[in-house]
Structures are given as C-alpha cells and as structure tokens.
MARBA-3410 file (N, C-alpha, C, O; in Angstrom, 1 decimal):
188
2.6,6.8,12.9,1.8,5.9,13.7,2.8,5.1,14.6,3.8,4.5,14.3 ~ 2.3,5.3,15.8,3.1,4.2,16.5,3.2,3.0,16.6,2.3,2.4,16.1 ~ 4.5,2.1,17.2,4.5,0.6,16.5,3.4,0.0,17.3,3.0,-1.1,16.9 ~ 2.7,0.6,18.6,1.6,-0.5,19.5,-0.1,0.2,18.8,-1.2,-0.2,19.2 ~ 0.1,1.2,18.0,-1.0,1.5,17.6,-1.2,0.6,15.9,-2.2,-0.1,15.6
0.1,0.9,15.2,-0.1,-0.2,14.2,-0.2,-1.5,14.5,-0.8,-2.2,13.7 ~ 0.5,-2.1,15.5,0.1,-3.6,16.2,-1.2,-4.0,15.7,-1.6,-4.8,14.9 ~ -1.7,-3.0,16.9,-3.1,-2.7,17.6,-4.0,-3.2,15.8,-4.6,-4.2,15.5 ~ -3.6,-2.0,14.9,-4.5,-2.0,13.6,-4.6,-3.3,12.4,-5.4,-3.6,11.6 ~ -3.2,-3.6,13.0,-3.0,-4.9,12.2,-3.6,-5.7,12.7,-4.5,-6.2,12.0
-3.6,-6.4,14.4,-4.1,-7.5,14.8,-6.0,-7.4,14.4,-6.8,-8.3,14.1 ~ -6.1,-5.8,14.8,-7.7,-5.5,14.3,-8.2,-5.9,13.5,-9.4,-6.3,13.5 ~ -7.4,-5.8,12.3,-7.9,-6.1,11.0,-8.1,-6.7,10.5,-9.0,-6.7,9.7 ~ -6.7,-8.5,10.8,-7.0,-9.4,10.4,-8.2,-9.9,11.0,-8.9,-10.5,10.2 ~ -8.6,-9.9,12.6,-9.5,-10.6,13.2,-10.8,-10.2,12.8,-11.5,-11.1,12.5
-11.2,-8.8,12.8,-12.5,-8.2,12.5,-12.9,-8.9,10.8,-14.1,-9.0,10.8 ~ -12.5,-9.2,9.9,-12.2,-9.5,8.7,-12.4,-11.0,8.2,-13.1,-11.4,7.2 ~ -11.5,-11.9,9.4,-11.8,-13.0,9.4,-13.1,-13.6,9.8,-13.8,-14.5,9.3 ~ -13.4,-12.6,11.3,-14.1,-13.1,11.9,-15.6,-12.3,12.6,-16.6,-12.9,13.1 ~ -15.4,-11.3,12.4,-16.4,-10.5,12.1,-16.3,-9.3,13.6,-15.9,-9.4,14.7
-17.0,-8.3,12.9,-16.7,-7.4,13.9,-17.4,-7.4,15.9,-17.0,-6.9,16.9 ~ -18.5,-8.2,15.4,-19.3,-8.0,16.7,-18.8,-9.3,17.3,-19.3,-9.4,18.5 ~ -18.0,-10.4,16.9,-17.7,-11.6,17.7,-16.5,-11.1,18.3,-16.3,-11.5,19.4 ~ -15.5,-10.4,17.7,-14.0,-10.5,18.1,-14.3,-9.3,19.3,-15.0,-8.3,19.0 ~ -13.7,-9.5,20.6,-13.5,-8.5,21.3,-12.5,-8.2,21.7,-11.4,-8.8,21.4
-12.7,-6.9,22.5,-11.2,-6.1,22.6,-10.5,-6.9,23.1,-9.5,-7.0,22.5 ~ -10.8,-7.8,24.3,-9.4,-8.8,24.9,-8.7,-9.5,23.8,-7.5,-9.6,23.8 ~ -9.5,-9.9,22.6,-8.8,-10.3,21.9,-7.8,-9.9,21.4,-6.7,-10.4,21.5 ~ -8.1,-8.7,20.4,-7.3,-8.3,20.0,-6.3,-7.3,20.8,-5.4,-6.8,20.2 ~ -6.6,-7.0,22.2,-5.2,-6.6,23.1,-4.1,-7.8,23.1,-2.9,-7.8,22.9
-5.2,-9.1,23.3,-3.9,-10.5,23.4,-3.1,-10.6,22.0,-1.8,-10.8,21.9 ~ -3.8,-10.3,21.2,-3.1,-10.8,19.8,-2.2,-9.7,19.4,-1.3,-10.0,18.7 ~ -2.5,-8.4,19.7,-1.5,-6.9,19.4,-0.3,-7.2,20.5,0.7,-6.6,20.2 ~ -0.3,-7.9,21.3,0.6,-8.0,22.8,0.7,-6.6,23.5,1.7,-6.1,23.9 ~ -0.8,-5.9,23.6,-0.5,-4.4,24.4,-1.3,-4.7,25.7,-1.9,-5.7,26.2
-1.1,-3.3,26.2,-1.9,-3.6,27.5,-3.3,-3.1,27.2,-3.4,-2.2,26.4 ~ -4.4,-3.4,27.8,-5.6,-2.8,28.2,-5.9,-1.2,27.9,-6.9,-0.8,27.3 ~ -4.9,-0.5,28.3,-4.3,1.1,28.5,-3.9,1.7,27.3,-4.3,2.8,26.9 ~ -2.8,0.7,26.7,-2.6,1.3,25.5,-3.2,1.2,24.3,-2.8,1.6,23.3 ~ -4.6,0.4,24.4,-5.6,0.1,23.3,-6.3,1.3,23.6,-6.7,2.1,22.7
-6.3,1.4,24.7,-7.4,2.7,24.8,-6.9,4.6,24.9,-7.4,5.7,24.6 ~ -6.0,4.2,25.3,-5.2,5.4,24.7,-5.0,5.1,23.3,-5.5,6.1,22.9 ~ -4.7,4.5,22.3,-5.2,4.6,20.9,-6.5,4.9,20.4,-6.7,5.7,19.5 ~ -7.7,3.9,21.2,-8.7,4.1,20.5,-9.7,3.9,21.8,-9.9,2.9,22.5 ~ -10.3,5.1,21.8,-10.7,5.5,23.1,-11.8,4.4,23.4,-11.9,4.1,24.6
-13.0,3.6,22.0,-13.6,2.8,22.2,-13.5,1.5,21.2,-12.7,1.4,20.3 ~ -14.2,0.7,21.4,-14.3,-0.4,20.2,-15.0,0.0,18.9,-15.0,-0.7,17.9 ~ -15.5,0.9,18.9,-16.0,1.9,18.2,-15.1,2.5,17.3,-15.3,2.6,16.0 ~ -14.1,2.9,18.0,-13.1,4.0,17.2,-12.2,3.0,16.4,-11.6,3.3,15.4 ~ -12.1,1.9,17.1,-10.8,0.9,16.8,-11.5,0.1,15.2,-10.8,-0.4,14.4
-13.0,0.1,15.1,-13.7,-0.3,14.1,-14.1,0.7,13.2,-14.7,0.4,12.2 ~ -13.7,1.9,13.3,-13.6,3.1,12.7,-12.6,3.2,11.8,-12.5,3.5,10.6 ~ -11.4,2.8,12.8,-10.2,2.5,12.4,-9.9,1.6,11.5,-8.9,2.0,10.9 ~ -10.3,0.6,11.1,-10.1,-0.3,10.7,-10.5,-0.4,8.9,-10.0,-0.9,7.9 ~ -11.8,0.3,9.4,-12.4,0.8,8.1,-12.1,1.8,6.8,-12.2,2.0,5.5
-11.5,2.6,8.2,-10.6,3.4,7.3,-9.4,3.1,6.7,-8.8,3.8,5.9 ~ -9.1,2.2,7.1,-7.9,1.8,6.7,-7.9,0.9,5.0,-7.4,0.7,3.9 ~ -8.9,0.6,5.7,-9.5,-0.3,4.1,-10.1,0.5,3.7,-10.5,-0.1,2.7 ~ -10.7,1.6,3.6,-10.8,2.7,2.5,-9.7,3.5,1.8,-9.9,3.9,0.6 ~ -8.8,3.5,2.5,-7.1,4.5,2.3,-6.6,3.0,1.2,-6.3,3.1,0.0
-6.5,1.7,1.7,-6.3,0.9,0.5,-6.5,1.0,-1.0,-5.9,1.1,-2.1 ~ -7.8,1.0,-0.4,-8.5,0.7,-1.7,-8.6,2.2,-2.8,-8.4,2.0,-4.0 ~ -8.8,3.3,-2.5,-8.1,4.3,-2.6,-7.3,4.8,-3.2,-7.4,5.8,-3.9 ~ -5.9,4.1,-2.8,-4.6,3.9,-3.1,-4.4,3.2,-4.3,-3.5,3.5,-5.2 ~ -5.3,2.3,-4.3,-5.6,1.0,-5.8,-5.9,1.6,-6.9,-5.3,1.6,-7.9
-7.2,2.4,-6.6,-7.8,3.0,-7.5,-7.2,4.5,-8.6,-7.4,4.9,-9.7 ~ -6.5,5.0,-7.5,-5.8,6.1,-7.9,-4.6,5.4,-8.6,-4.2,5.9,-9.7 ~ -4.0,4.3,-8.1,-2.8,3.6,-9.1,-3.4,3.8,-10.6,-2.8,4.4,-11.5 ~ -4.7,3.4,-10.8,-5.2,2.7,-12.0,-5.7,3.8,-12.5,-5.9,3.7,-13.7 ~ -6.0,5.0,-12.1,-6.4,5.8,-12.9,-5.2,6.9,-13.2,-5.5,7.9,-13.8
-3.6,6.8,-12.6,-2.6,7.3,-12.8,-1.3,6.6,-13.9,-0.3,7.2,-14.4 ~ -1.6,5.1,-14.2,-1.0,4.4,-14.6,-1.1,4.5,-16.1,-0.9,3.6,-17.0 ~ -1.3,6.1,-16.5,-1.4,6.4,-17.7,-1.7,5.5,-18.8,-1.1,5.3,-19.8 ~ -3.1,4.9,-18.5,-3.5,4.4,-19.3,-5.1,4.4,-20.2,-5.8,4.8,-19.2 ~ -5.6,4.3,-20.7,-7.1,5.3,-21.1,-7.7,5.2,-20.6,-7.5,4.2,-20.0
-9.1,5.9,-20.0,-10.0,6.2,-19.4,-10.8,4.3,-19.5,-11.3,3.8,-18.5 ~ -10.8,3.7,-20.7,-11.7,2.8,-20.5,-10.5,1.7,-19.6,-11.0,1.0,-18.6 ~ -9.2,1.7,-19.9,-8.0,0.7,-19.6,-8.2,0.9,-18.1,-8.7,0.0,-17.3 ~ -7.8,2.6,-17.6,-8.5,2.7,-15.8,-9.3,1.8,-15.5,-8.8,0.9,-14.8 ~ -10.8,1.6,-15.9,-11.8,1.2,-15.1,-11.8,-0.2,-15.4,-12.8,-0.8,-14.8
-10.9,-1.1,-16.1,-10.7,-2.2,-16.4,-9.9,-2.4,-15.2,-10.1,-3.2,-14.3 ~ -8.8,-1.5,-15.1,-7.9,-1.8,-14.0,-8.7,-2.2,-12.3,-8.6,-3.3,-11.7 ~ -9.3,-1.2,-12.1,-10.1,-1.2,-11.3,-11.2,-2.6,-11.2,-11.6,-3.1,-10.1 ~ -11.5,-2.9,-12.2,-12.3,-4.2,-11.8,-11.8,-5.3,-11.8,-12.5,-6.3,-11.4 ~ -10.4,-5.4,-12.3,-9.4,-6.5,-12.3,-8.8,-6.2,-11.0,-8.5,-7.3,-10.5
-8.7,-5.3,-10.3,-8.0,-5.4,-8.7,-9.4,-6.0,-7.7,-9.3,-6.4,-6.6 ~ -10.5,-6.0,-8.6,-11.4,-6.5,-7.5,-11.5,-7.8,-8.0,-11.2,-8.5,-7.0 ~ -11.6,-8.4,-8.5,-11.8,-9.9,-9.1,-10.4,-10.6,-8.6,-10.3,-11.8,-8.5 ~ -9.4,-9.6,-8.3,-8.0,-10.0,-7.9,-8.4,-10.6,-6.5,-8.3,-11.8,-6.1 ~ -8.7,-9.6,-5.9,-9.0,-9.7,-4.3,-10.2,-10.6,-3.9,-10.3,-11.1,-2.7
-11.2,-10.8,-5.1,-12.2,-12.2,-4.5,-11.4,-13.3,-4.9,-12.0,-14.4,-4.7 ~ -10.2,-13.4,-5.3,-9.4,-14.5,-5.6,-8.8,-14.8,-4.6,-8.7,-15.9,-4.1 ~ -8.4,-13.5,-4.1,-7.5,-13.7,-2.8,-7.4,-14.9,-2.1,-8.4,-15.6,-2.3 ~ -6.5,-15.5,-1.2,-6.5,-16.5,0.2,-7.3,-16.2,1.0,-7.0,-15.0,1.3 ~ -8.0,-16.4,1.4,-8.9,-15.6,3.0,-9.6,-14.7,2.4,-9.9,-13.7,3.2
-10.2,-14.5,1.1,-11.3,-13.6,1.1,-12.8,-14.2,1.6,-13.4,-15.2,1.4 ~ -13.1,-13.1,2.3,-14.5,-13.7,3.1,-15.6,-12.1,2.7,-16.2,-11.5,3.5 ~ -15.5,-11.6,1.4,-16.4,-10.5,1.3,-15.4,-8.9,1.3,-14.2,-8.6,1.5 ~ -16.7,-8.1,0.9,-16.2,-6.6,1.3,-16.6,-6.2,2.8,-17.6,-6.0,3.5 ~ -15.1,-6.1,3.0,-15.3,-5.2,4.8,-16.6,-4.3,5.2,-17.2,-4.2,6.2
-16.8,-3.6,3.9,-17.6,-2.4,4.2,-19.2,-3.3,3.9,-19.9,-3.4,5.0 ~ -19.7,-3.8,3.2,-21.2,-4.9,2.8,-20.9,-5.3,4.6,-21.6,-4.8,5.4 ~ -20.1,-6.2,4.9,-20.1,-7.0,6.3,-20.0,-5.9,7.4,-20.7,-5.8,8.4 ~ -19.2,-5.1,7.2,-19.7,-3.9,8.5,-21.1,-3.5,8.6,-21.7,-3.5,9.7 ~ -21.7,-2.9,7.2,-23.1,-3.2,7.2,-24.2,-3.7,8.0,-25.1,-3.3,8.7
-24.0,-4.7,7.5,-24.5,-5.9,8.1,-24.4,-6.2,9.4,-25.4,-6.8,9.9 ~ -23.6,-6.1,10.1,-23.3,-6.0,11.6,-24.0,-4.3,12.2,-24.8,-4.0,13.1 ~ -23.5,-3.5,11.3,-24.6,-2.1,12.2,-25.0,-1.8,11.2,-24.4,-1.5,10.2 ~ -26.4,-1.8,11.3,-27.5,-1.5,10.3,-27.9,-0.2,10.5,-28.3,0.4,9.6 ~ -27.9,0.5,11.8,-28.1,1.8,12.1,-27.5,2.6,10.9,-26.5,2.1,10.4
-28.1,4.0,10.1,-27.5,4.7,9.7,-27.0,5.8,10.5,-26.5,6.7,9.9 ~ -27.0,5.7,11.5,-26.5,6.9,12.2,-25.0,6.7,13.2,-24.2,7.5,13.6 ~ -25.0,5.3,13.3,-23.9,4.4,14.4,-22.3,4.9,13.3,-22.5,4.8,12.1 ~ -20.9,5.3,13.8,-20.2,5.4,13.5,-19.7,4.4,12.2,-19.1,4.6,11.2 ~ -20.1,3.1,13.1,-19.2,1.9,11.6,-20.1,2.3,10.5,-19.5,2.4,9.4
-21.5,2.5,10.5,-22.0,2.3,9.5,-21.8,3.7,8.4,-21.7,3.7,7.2 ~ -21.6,4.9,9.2,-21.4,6.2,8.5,-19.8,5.9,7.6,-19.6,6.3,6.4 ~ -18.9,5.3,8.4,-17.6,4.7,7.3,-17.8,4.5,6.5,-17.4,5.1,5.5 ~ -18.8,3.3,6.6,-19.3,2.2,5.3,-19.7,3.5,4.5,-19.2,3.5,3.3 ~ -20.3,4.4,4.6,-21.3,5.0,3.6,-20.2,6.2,3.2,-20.0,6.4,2.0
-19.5,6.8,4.0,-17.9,7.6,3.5,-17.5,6.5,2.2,-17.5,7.0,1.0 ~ -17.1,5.4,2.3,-16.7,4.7,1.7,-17.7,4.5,-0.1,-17.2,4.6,-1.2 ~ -18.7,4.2,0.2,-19.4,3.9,-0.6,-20.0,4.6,-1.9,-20.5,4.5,-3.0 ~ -19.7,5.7,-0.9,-20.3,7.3,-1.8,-19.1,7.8,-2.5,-18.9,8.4,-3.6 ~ -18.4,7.4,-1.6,-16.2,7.9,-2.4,-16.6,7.1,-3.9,-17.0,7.7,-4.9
-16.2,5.9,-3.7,-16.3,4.1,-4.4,-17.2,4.9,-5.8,-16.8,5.0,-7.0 ~ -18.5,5.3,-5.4,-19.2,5.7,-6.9,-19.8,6.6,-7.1,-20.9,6.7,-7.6 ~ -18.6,7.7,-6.4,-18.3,8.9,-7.0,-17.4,9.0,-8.1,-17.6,9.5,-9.2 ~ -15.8,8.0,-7.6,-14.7,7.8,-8.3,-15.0,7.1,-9.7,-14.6,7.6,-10.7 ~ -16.1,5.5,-9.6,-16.3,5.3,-10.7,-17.3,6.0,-11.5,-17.3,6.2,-12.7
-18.0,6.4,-10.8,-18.5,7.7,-11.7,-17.6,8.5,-12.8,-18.1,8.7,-13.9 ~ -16.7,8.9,-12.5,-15.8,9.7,-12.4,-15.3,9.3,-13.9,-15.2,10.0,-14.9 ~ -14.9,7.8,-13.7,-14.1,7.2,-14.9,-14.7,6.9,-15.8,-14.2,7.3,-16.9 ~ -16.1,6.2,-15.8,-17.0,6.5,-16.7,-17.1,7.2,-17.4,-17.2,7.0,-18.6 ~ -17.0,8.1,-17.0,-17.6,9.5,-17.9,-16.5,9.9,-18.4,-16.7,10.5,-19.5
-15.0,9.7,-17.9,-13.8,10.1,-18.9,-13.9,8.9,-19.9,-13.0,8.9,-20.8 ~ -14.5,8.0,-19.9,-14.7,6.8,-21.0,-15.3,7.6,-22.0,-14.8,7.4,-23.1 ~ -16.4,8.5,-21.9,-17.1,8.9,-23.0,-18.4,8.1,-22.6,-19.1,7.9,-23.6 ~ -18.8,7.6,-21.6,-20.3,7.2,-21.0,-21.2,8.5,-21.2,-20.8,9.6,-20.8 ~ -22.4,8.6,-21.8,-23.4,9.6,-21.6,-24.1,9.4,-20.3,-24.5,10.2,-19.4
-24.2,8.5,-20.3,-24.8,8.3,-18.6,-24.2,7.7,-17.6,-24.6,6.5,-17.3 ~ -23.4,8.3,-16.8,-22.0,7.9,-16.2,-22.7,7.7,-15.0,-22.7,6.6,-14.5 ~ -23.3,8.6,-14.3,-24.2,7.6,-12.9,-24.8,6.6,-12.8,-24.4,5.7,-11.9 ~ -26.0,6.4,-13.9,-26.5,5.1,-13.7,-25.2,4.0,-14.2,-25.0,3.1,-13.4 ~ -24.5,3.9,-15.0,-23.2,2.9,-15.3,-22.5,3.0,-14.3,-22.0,1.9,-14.1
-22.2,3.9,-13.4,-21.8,3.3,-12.5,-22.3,3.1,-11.3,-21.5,2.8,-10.4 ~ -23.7,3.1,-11.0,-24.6,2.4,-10.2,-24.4,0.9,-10.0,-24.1,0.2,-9.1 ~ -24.6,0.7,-11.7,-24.3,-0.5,-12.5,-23.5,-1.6,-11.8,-23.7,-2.6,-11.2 ~ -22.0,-0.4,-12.5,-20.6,-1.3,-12.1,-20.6,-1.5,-10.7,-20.1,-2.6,-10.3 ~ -21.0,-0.7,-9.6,-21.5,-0.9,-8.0,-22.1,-2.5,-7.7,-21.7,-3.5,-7.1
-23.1,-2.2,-8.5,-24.2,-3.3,-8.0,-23.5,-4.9,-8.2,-23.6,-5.9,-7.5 ~ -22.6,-4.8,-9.7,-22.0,-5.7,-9.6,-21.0,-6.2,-8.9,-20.8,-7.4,-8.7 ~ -20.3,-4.9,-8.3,-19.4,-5.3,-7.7,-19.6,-6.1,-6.5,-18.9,-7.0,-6.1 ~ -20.7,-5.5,-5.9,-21.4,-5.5,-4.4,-21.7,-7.6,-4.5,-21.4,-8.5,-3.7 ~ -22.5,-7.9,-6.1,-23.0,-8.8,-6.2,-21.4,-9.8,-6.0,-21.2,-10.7,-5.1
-20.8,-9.5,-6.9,-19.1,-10.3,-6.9,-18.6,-10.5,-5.5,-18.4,-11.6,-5.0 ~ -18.5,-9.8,-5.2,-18.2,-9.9,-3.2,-18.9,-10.8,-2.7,-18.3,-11.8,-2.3 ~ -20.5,-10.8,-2.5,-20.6,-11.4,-1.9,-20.8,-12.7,-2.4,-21.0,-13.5,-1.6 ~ -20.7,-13.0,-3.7,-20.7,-14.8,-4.5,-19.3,-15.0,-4.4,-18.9,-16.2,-4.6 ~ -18.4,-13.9,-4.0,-17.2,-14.8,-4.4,-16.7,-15.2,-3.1,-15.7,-15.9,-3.2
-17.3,-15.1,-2.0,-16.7,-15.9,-0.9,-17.9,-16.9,-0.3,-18.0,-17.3,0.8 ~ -18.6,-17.0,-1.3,-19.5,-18.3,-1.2,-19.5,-19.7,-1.7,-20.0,-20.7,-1.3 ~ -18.8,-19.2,-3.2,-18.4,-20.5,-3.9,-17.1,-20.5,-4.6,-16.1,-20.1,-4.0 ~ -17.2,-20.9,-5.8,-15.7,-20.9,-6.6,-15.5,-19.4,-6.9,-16.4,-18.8,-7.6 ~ -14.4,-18.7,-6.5,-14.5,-17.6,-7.3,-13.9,-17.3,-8.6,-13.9,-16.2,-9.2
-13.6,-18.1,-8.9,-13.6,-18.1,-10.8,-14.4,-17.2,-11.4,-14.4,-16.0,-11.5 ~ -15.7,-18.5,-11.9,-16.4,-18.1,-12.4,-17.5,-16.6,-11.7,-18.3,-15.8,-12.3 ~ -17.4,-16.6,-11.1,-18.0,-15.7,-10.0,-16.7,-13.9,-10.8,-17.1,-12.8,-11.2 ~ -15.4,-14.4,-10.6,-14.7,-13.2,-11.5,-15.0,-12.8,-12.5,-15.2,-11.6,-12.8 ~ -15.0,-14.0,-13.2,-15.2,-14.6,-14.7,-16.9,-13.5,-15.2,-17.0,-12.9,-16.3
-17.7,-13.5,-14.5,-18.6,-13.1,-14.6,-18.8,-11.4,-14.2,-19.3,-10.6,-14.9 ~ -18.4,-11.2,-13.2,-17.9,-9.6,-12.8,-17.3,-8.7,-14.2,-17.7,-7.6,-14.7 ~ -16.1,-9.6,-14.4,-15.3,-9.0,-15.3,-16.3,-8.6,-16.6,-16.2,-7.4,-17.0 ~ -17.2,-9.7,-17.2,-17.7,-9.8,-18.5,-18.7,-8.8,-18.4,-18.9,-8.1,-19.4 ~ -19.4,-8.7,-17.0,-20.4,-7.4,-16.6,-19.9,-6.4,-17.1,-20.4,-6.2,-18.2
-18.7,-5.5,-16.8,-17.8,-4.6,-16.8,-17.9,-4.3,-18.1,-18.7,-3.6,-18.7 ~ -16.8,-5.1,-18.5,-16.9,-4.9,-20.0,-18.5,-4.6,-20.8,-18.5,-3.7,-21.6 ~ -19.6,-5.3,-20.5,-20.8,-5.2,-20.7,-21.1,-3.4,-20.4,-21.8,-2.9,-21.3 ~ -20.7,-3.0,-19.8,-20.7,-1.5,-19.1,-20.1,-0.6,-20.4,-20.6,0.2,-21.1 ~ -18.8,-1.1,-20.4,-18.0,-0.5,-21.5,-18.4,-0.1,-22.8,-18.5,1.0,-23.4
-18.7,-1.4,-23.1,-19.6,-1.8,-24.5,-20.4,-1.3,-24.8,-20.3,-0.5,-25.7 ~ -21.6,-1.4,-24.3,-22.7,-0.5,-24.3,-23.0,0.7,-24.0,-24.2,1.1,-24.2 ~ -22.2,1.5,-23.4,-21.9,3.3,-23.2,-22.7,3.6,-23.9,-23.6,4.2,-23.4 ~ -22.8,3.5,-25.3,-23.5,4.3,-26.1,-25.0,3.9,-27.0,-25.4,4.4,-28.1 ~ -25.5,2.9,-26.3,-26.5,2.4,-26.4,-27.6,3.0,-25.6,-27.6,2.9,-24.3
-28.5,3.7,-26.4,-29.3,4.0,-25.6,-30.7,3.3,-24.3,-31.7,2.8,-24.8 ~ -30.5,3.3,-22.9,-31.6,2.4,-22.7,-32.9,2.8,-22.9,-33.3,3.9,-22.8 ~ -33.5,1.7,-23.3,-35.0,1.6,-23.4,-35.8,1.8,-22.6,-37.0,1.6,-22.7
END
C-alpha cells in the first residue's frame, strides 16, 4: 500500500467512525490525509470505494482477532470466550461510538448499494465463523447459538456507546457464557 493511500485510509477511518459516514466529506478527509484531490481519486475512484475501503479494513481487523483466538491453542469453548472478551474489550475502548458495520447500515439501508453489501460480507463471515466455534464446542445447535451470540453482540454495541459500558460488558459477557452453558439443553 502506498504511504498517500494508507494516509488516505487512516484519516478515513478515524473520521467516518467518529463521525459518521454521510457527514464527513471527501474535502475532509483530502485535508486531513494532506493529499491532493487527484491522489484520493486515483486511490479510490469514488467516496464509495474509499467507504468500501474502510470497511474492509475493519473486517480484515476483526478477522485477524478472531483467527488469533481460535489459533491461540486453546479449547473450542476458551476460543469463543476469547472472541467475546475482544468485543467487550473494544466497547471499553476510548472513542467507541458502536460497530462500524450496524452504523454503515444505518446510513445505507439499500441492500443493493456497495457499503451496505460490505456490511453484509462482514456479517455473514462474523456468523459463519461463530458458527463455526460453537459447534467445535460440542453445541448441537450451533446456528441458532450463534444467531444468539450475534444478536447479543449486535445488542452490546449498540448499549455500549450509549451508557456506562461496564455493565453493558458485564452483561454481554454473562450472555455468552449463558450460550456456553446451556449447549446442551434442549429448547422448548
């Protein structure tokens, strides 16, 4: 990657993130990358692609996290703890304002518009993967549990940059484990 294309992705990302995708415009983030006009668009032919970009980038993250936790040689249930502890990590975070991909959403509601097809690359990855772990847990019903662990997650994001995110973790986490626990309970 080049250093005015990663500029470019950094300055994108903090601003779209902060501040949301349809307020920040390209001037902006040309001012804040320090490039010209030219070389935003020779990177990313529209604001489109540069929000494509952006997304993807926070999918390759997160990704990256997830595969840590399920390589970190430790048991199939220890993984999926891992994994819900990196997210209760990140509603802890400084500056968390939500999941990128729920707030992309929400800004293009179209299913057909490029940000929103990211969002849905992303989402279908997200719980396929926990899918995935579940069921090396010894889950009999590893889709719906991880519908489950989704829905909570989805819920944790967006409470945790609304109030205290403590208890808001505090409560994600105990979900999870709730998931764990009951694997082998049949629902009613």
């Amino acid at each position: 990657m080049s250093e005015a294309r990663a500029r470019l992705l950094t300055s994108a990302t903090r601003l779209f993130y902060s501040e949301g995708l349809h307020s920040v415009g390209i001037d902006r983030v040309i001012a804040e990358a320090g490039v010209t006009r030219a070389t935003l668009y020779r990177h990313f032919p529209s604001k489109d692609d540069l929000l494509v970009a952006y997304l993807t980038a926070a999918d390759q993250a997160i990704r990256a996290g997830v595969e840590a936790a399920r390589t970190a040689g430790a048991s199939p249930v220890d993984a999926v703890r891992a994994v819900a502890a990196s997210i209760a990590d990140g509603i802890r975070s400084p500056g968390f304002r939500g999941c990128a991909f729920l707030n992309a959403a929400a800004e293009y509601p179209d299913p057909a518009h490029p940000v929103h097809q990211a969002v849905l690359t992303h989402r279908n990855w997200f719980l396929q993967v926990v899918t995935e772990l579940l069921e090396a847990t010894g889950e009999p019903a590893p889709e719906p549990a991880a519908r489950h662990f989704v829905m909570l997650r989805d819920g944790a994001m967006a409470a945790g940059c609304l109030t205290d995110p403590a208890p808001v973790c505090e409560t994600f986490l105990r979900g999870v484990e709730g998931i764990l626990k009951y694997r082998n309970t049949p629902v009613a």
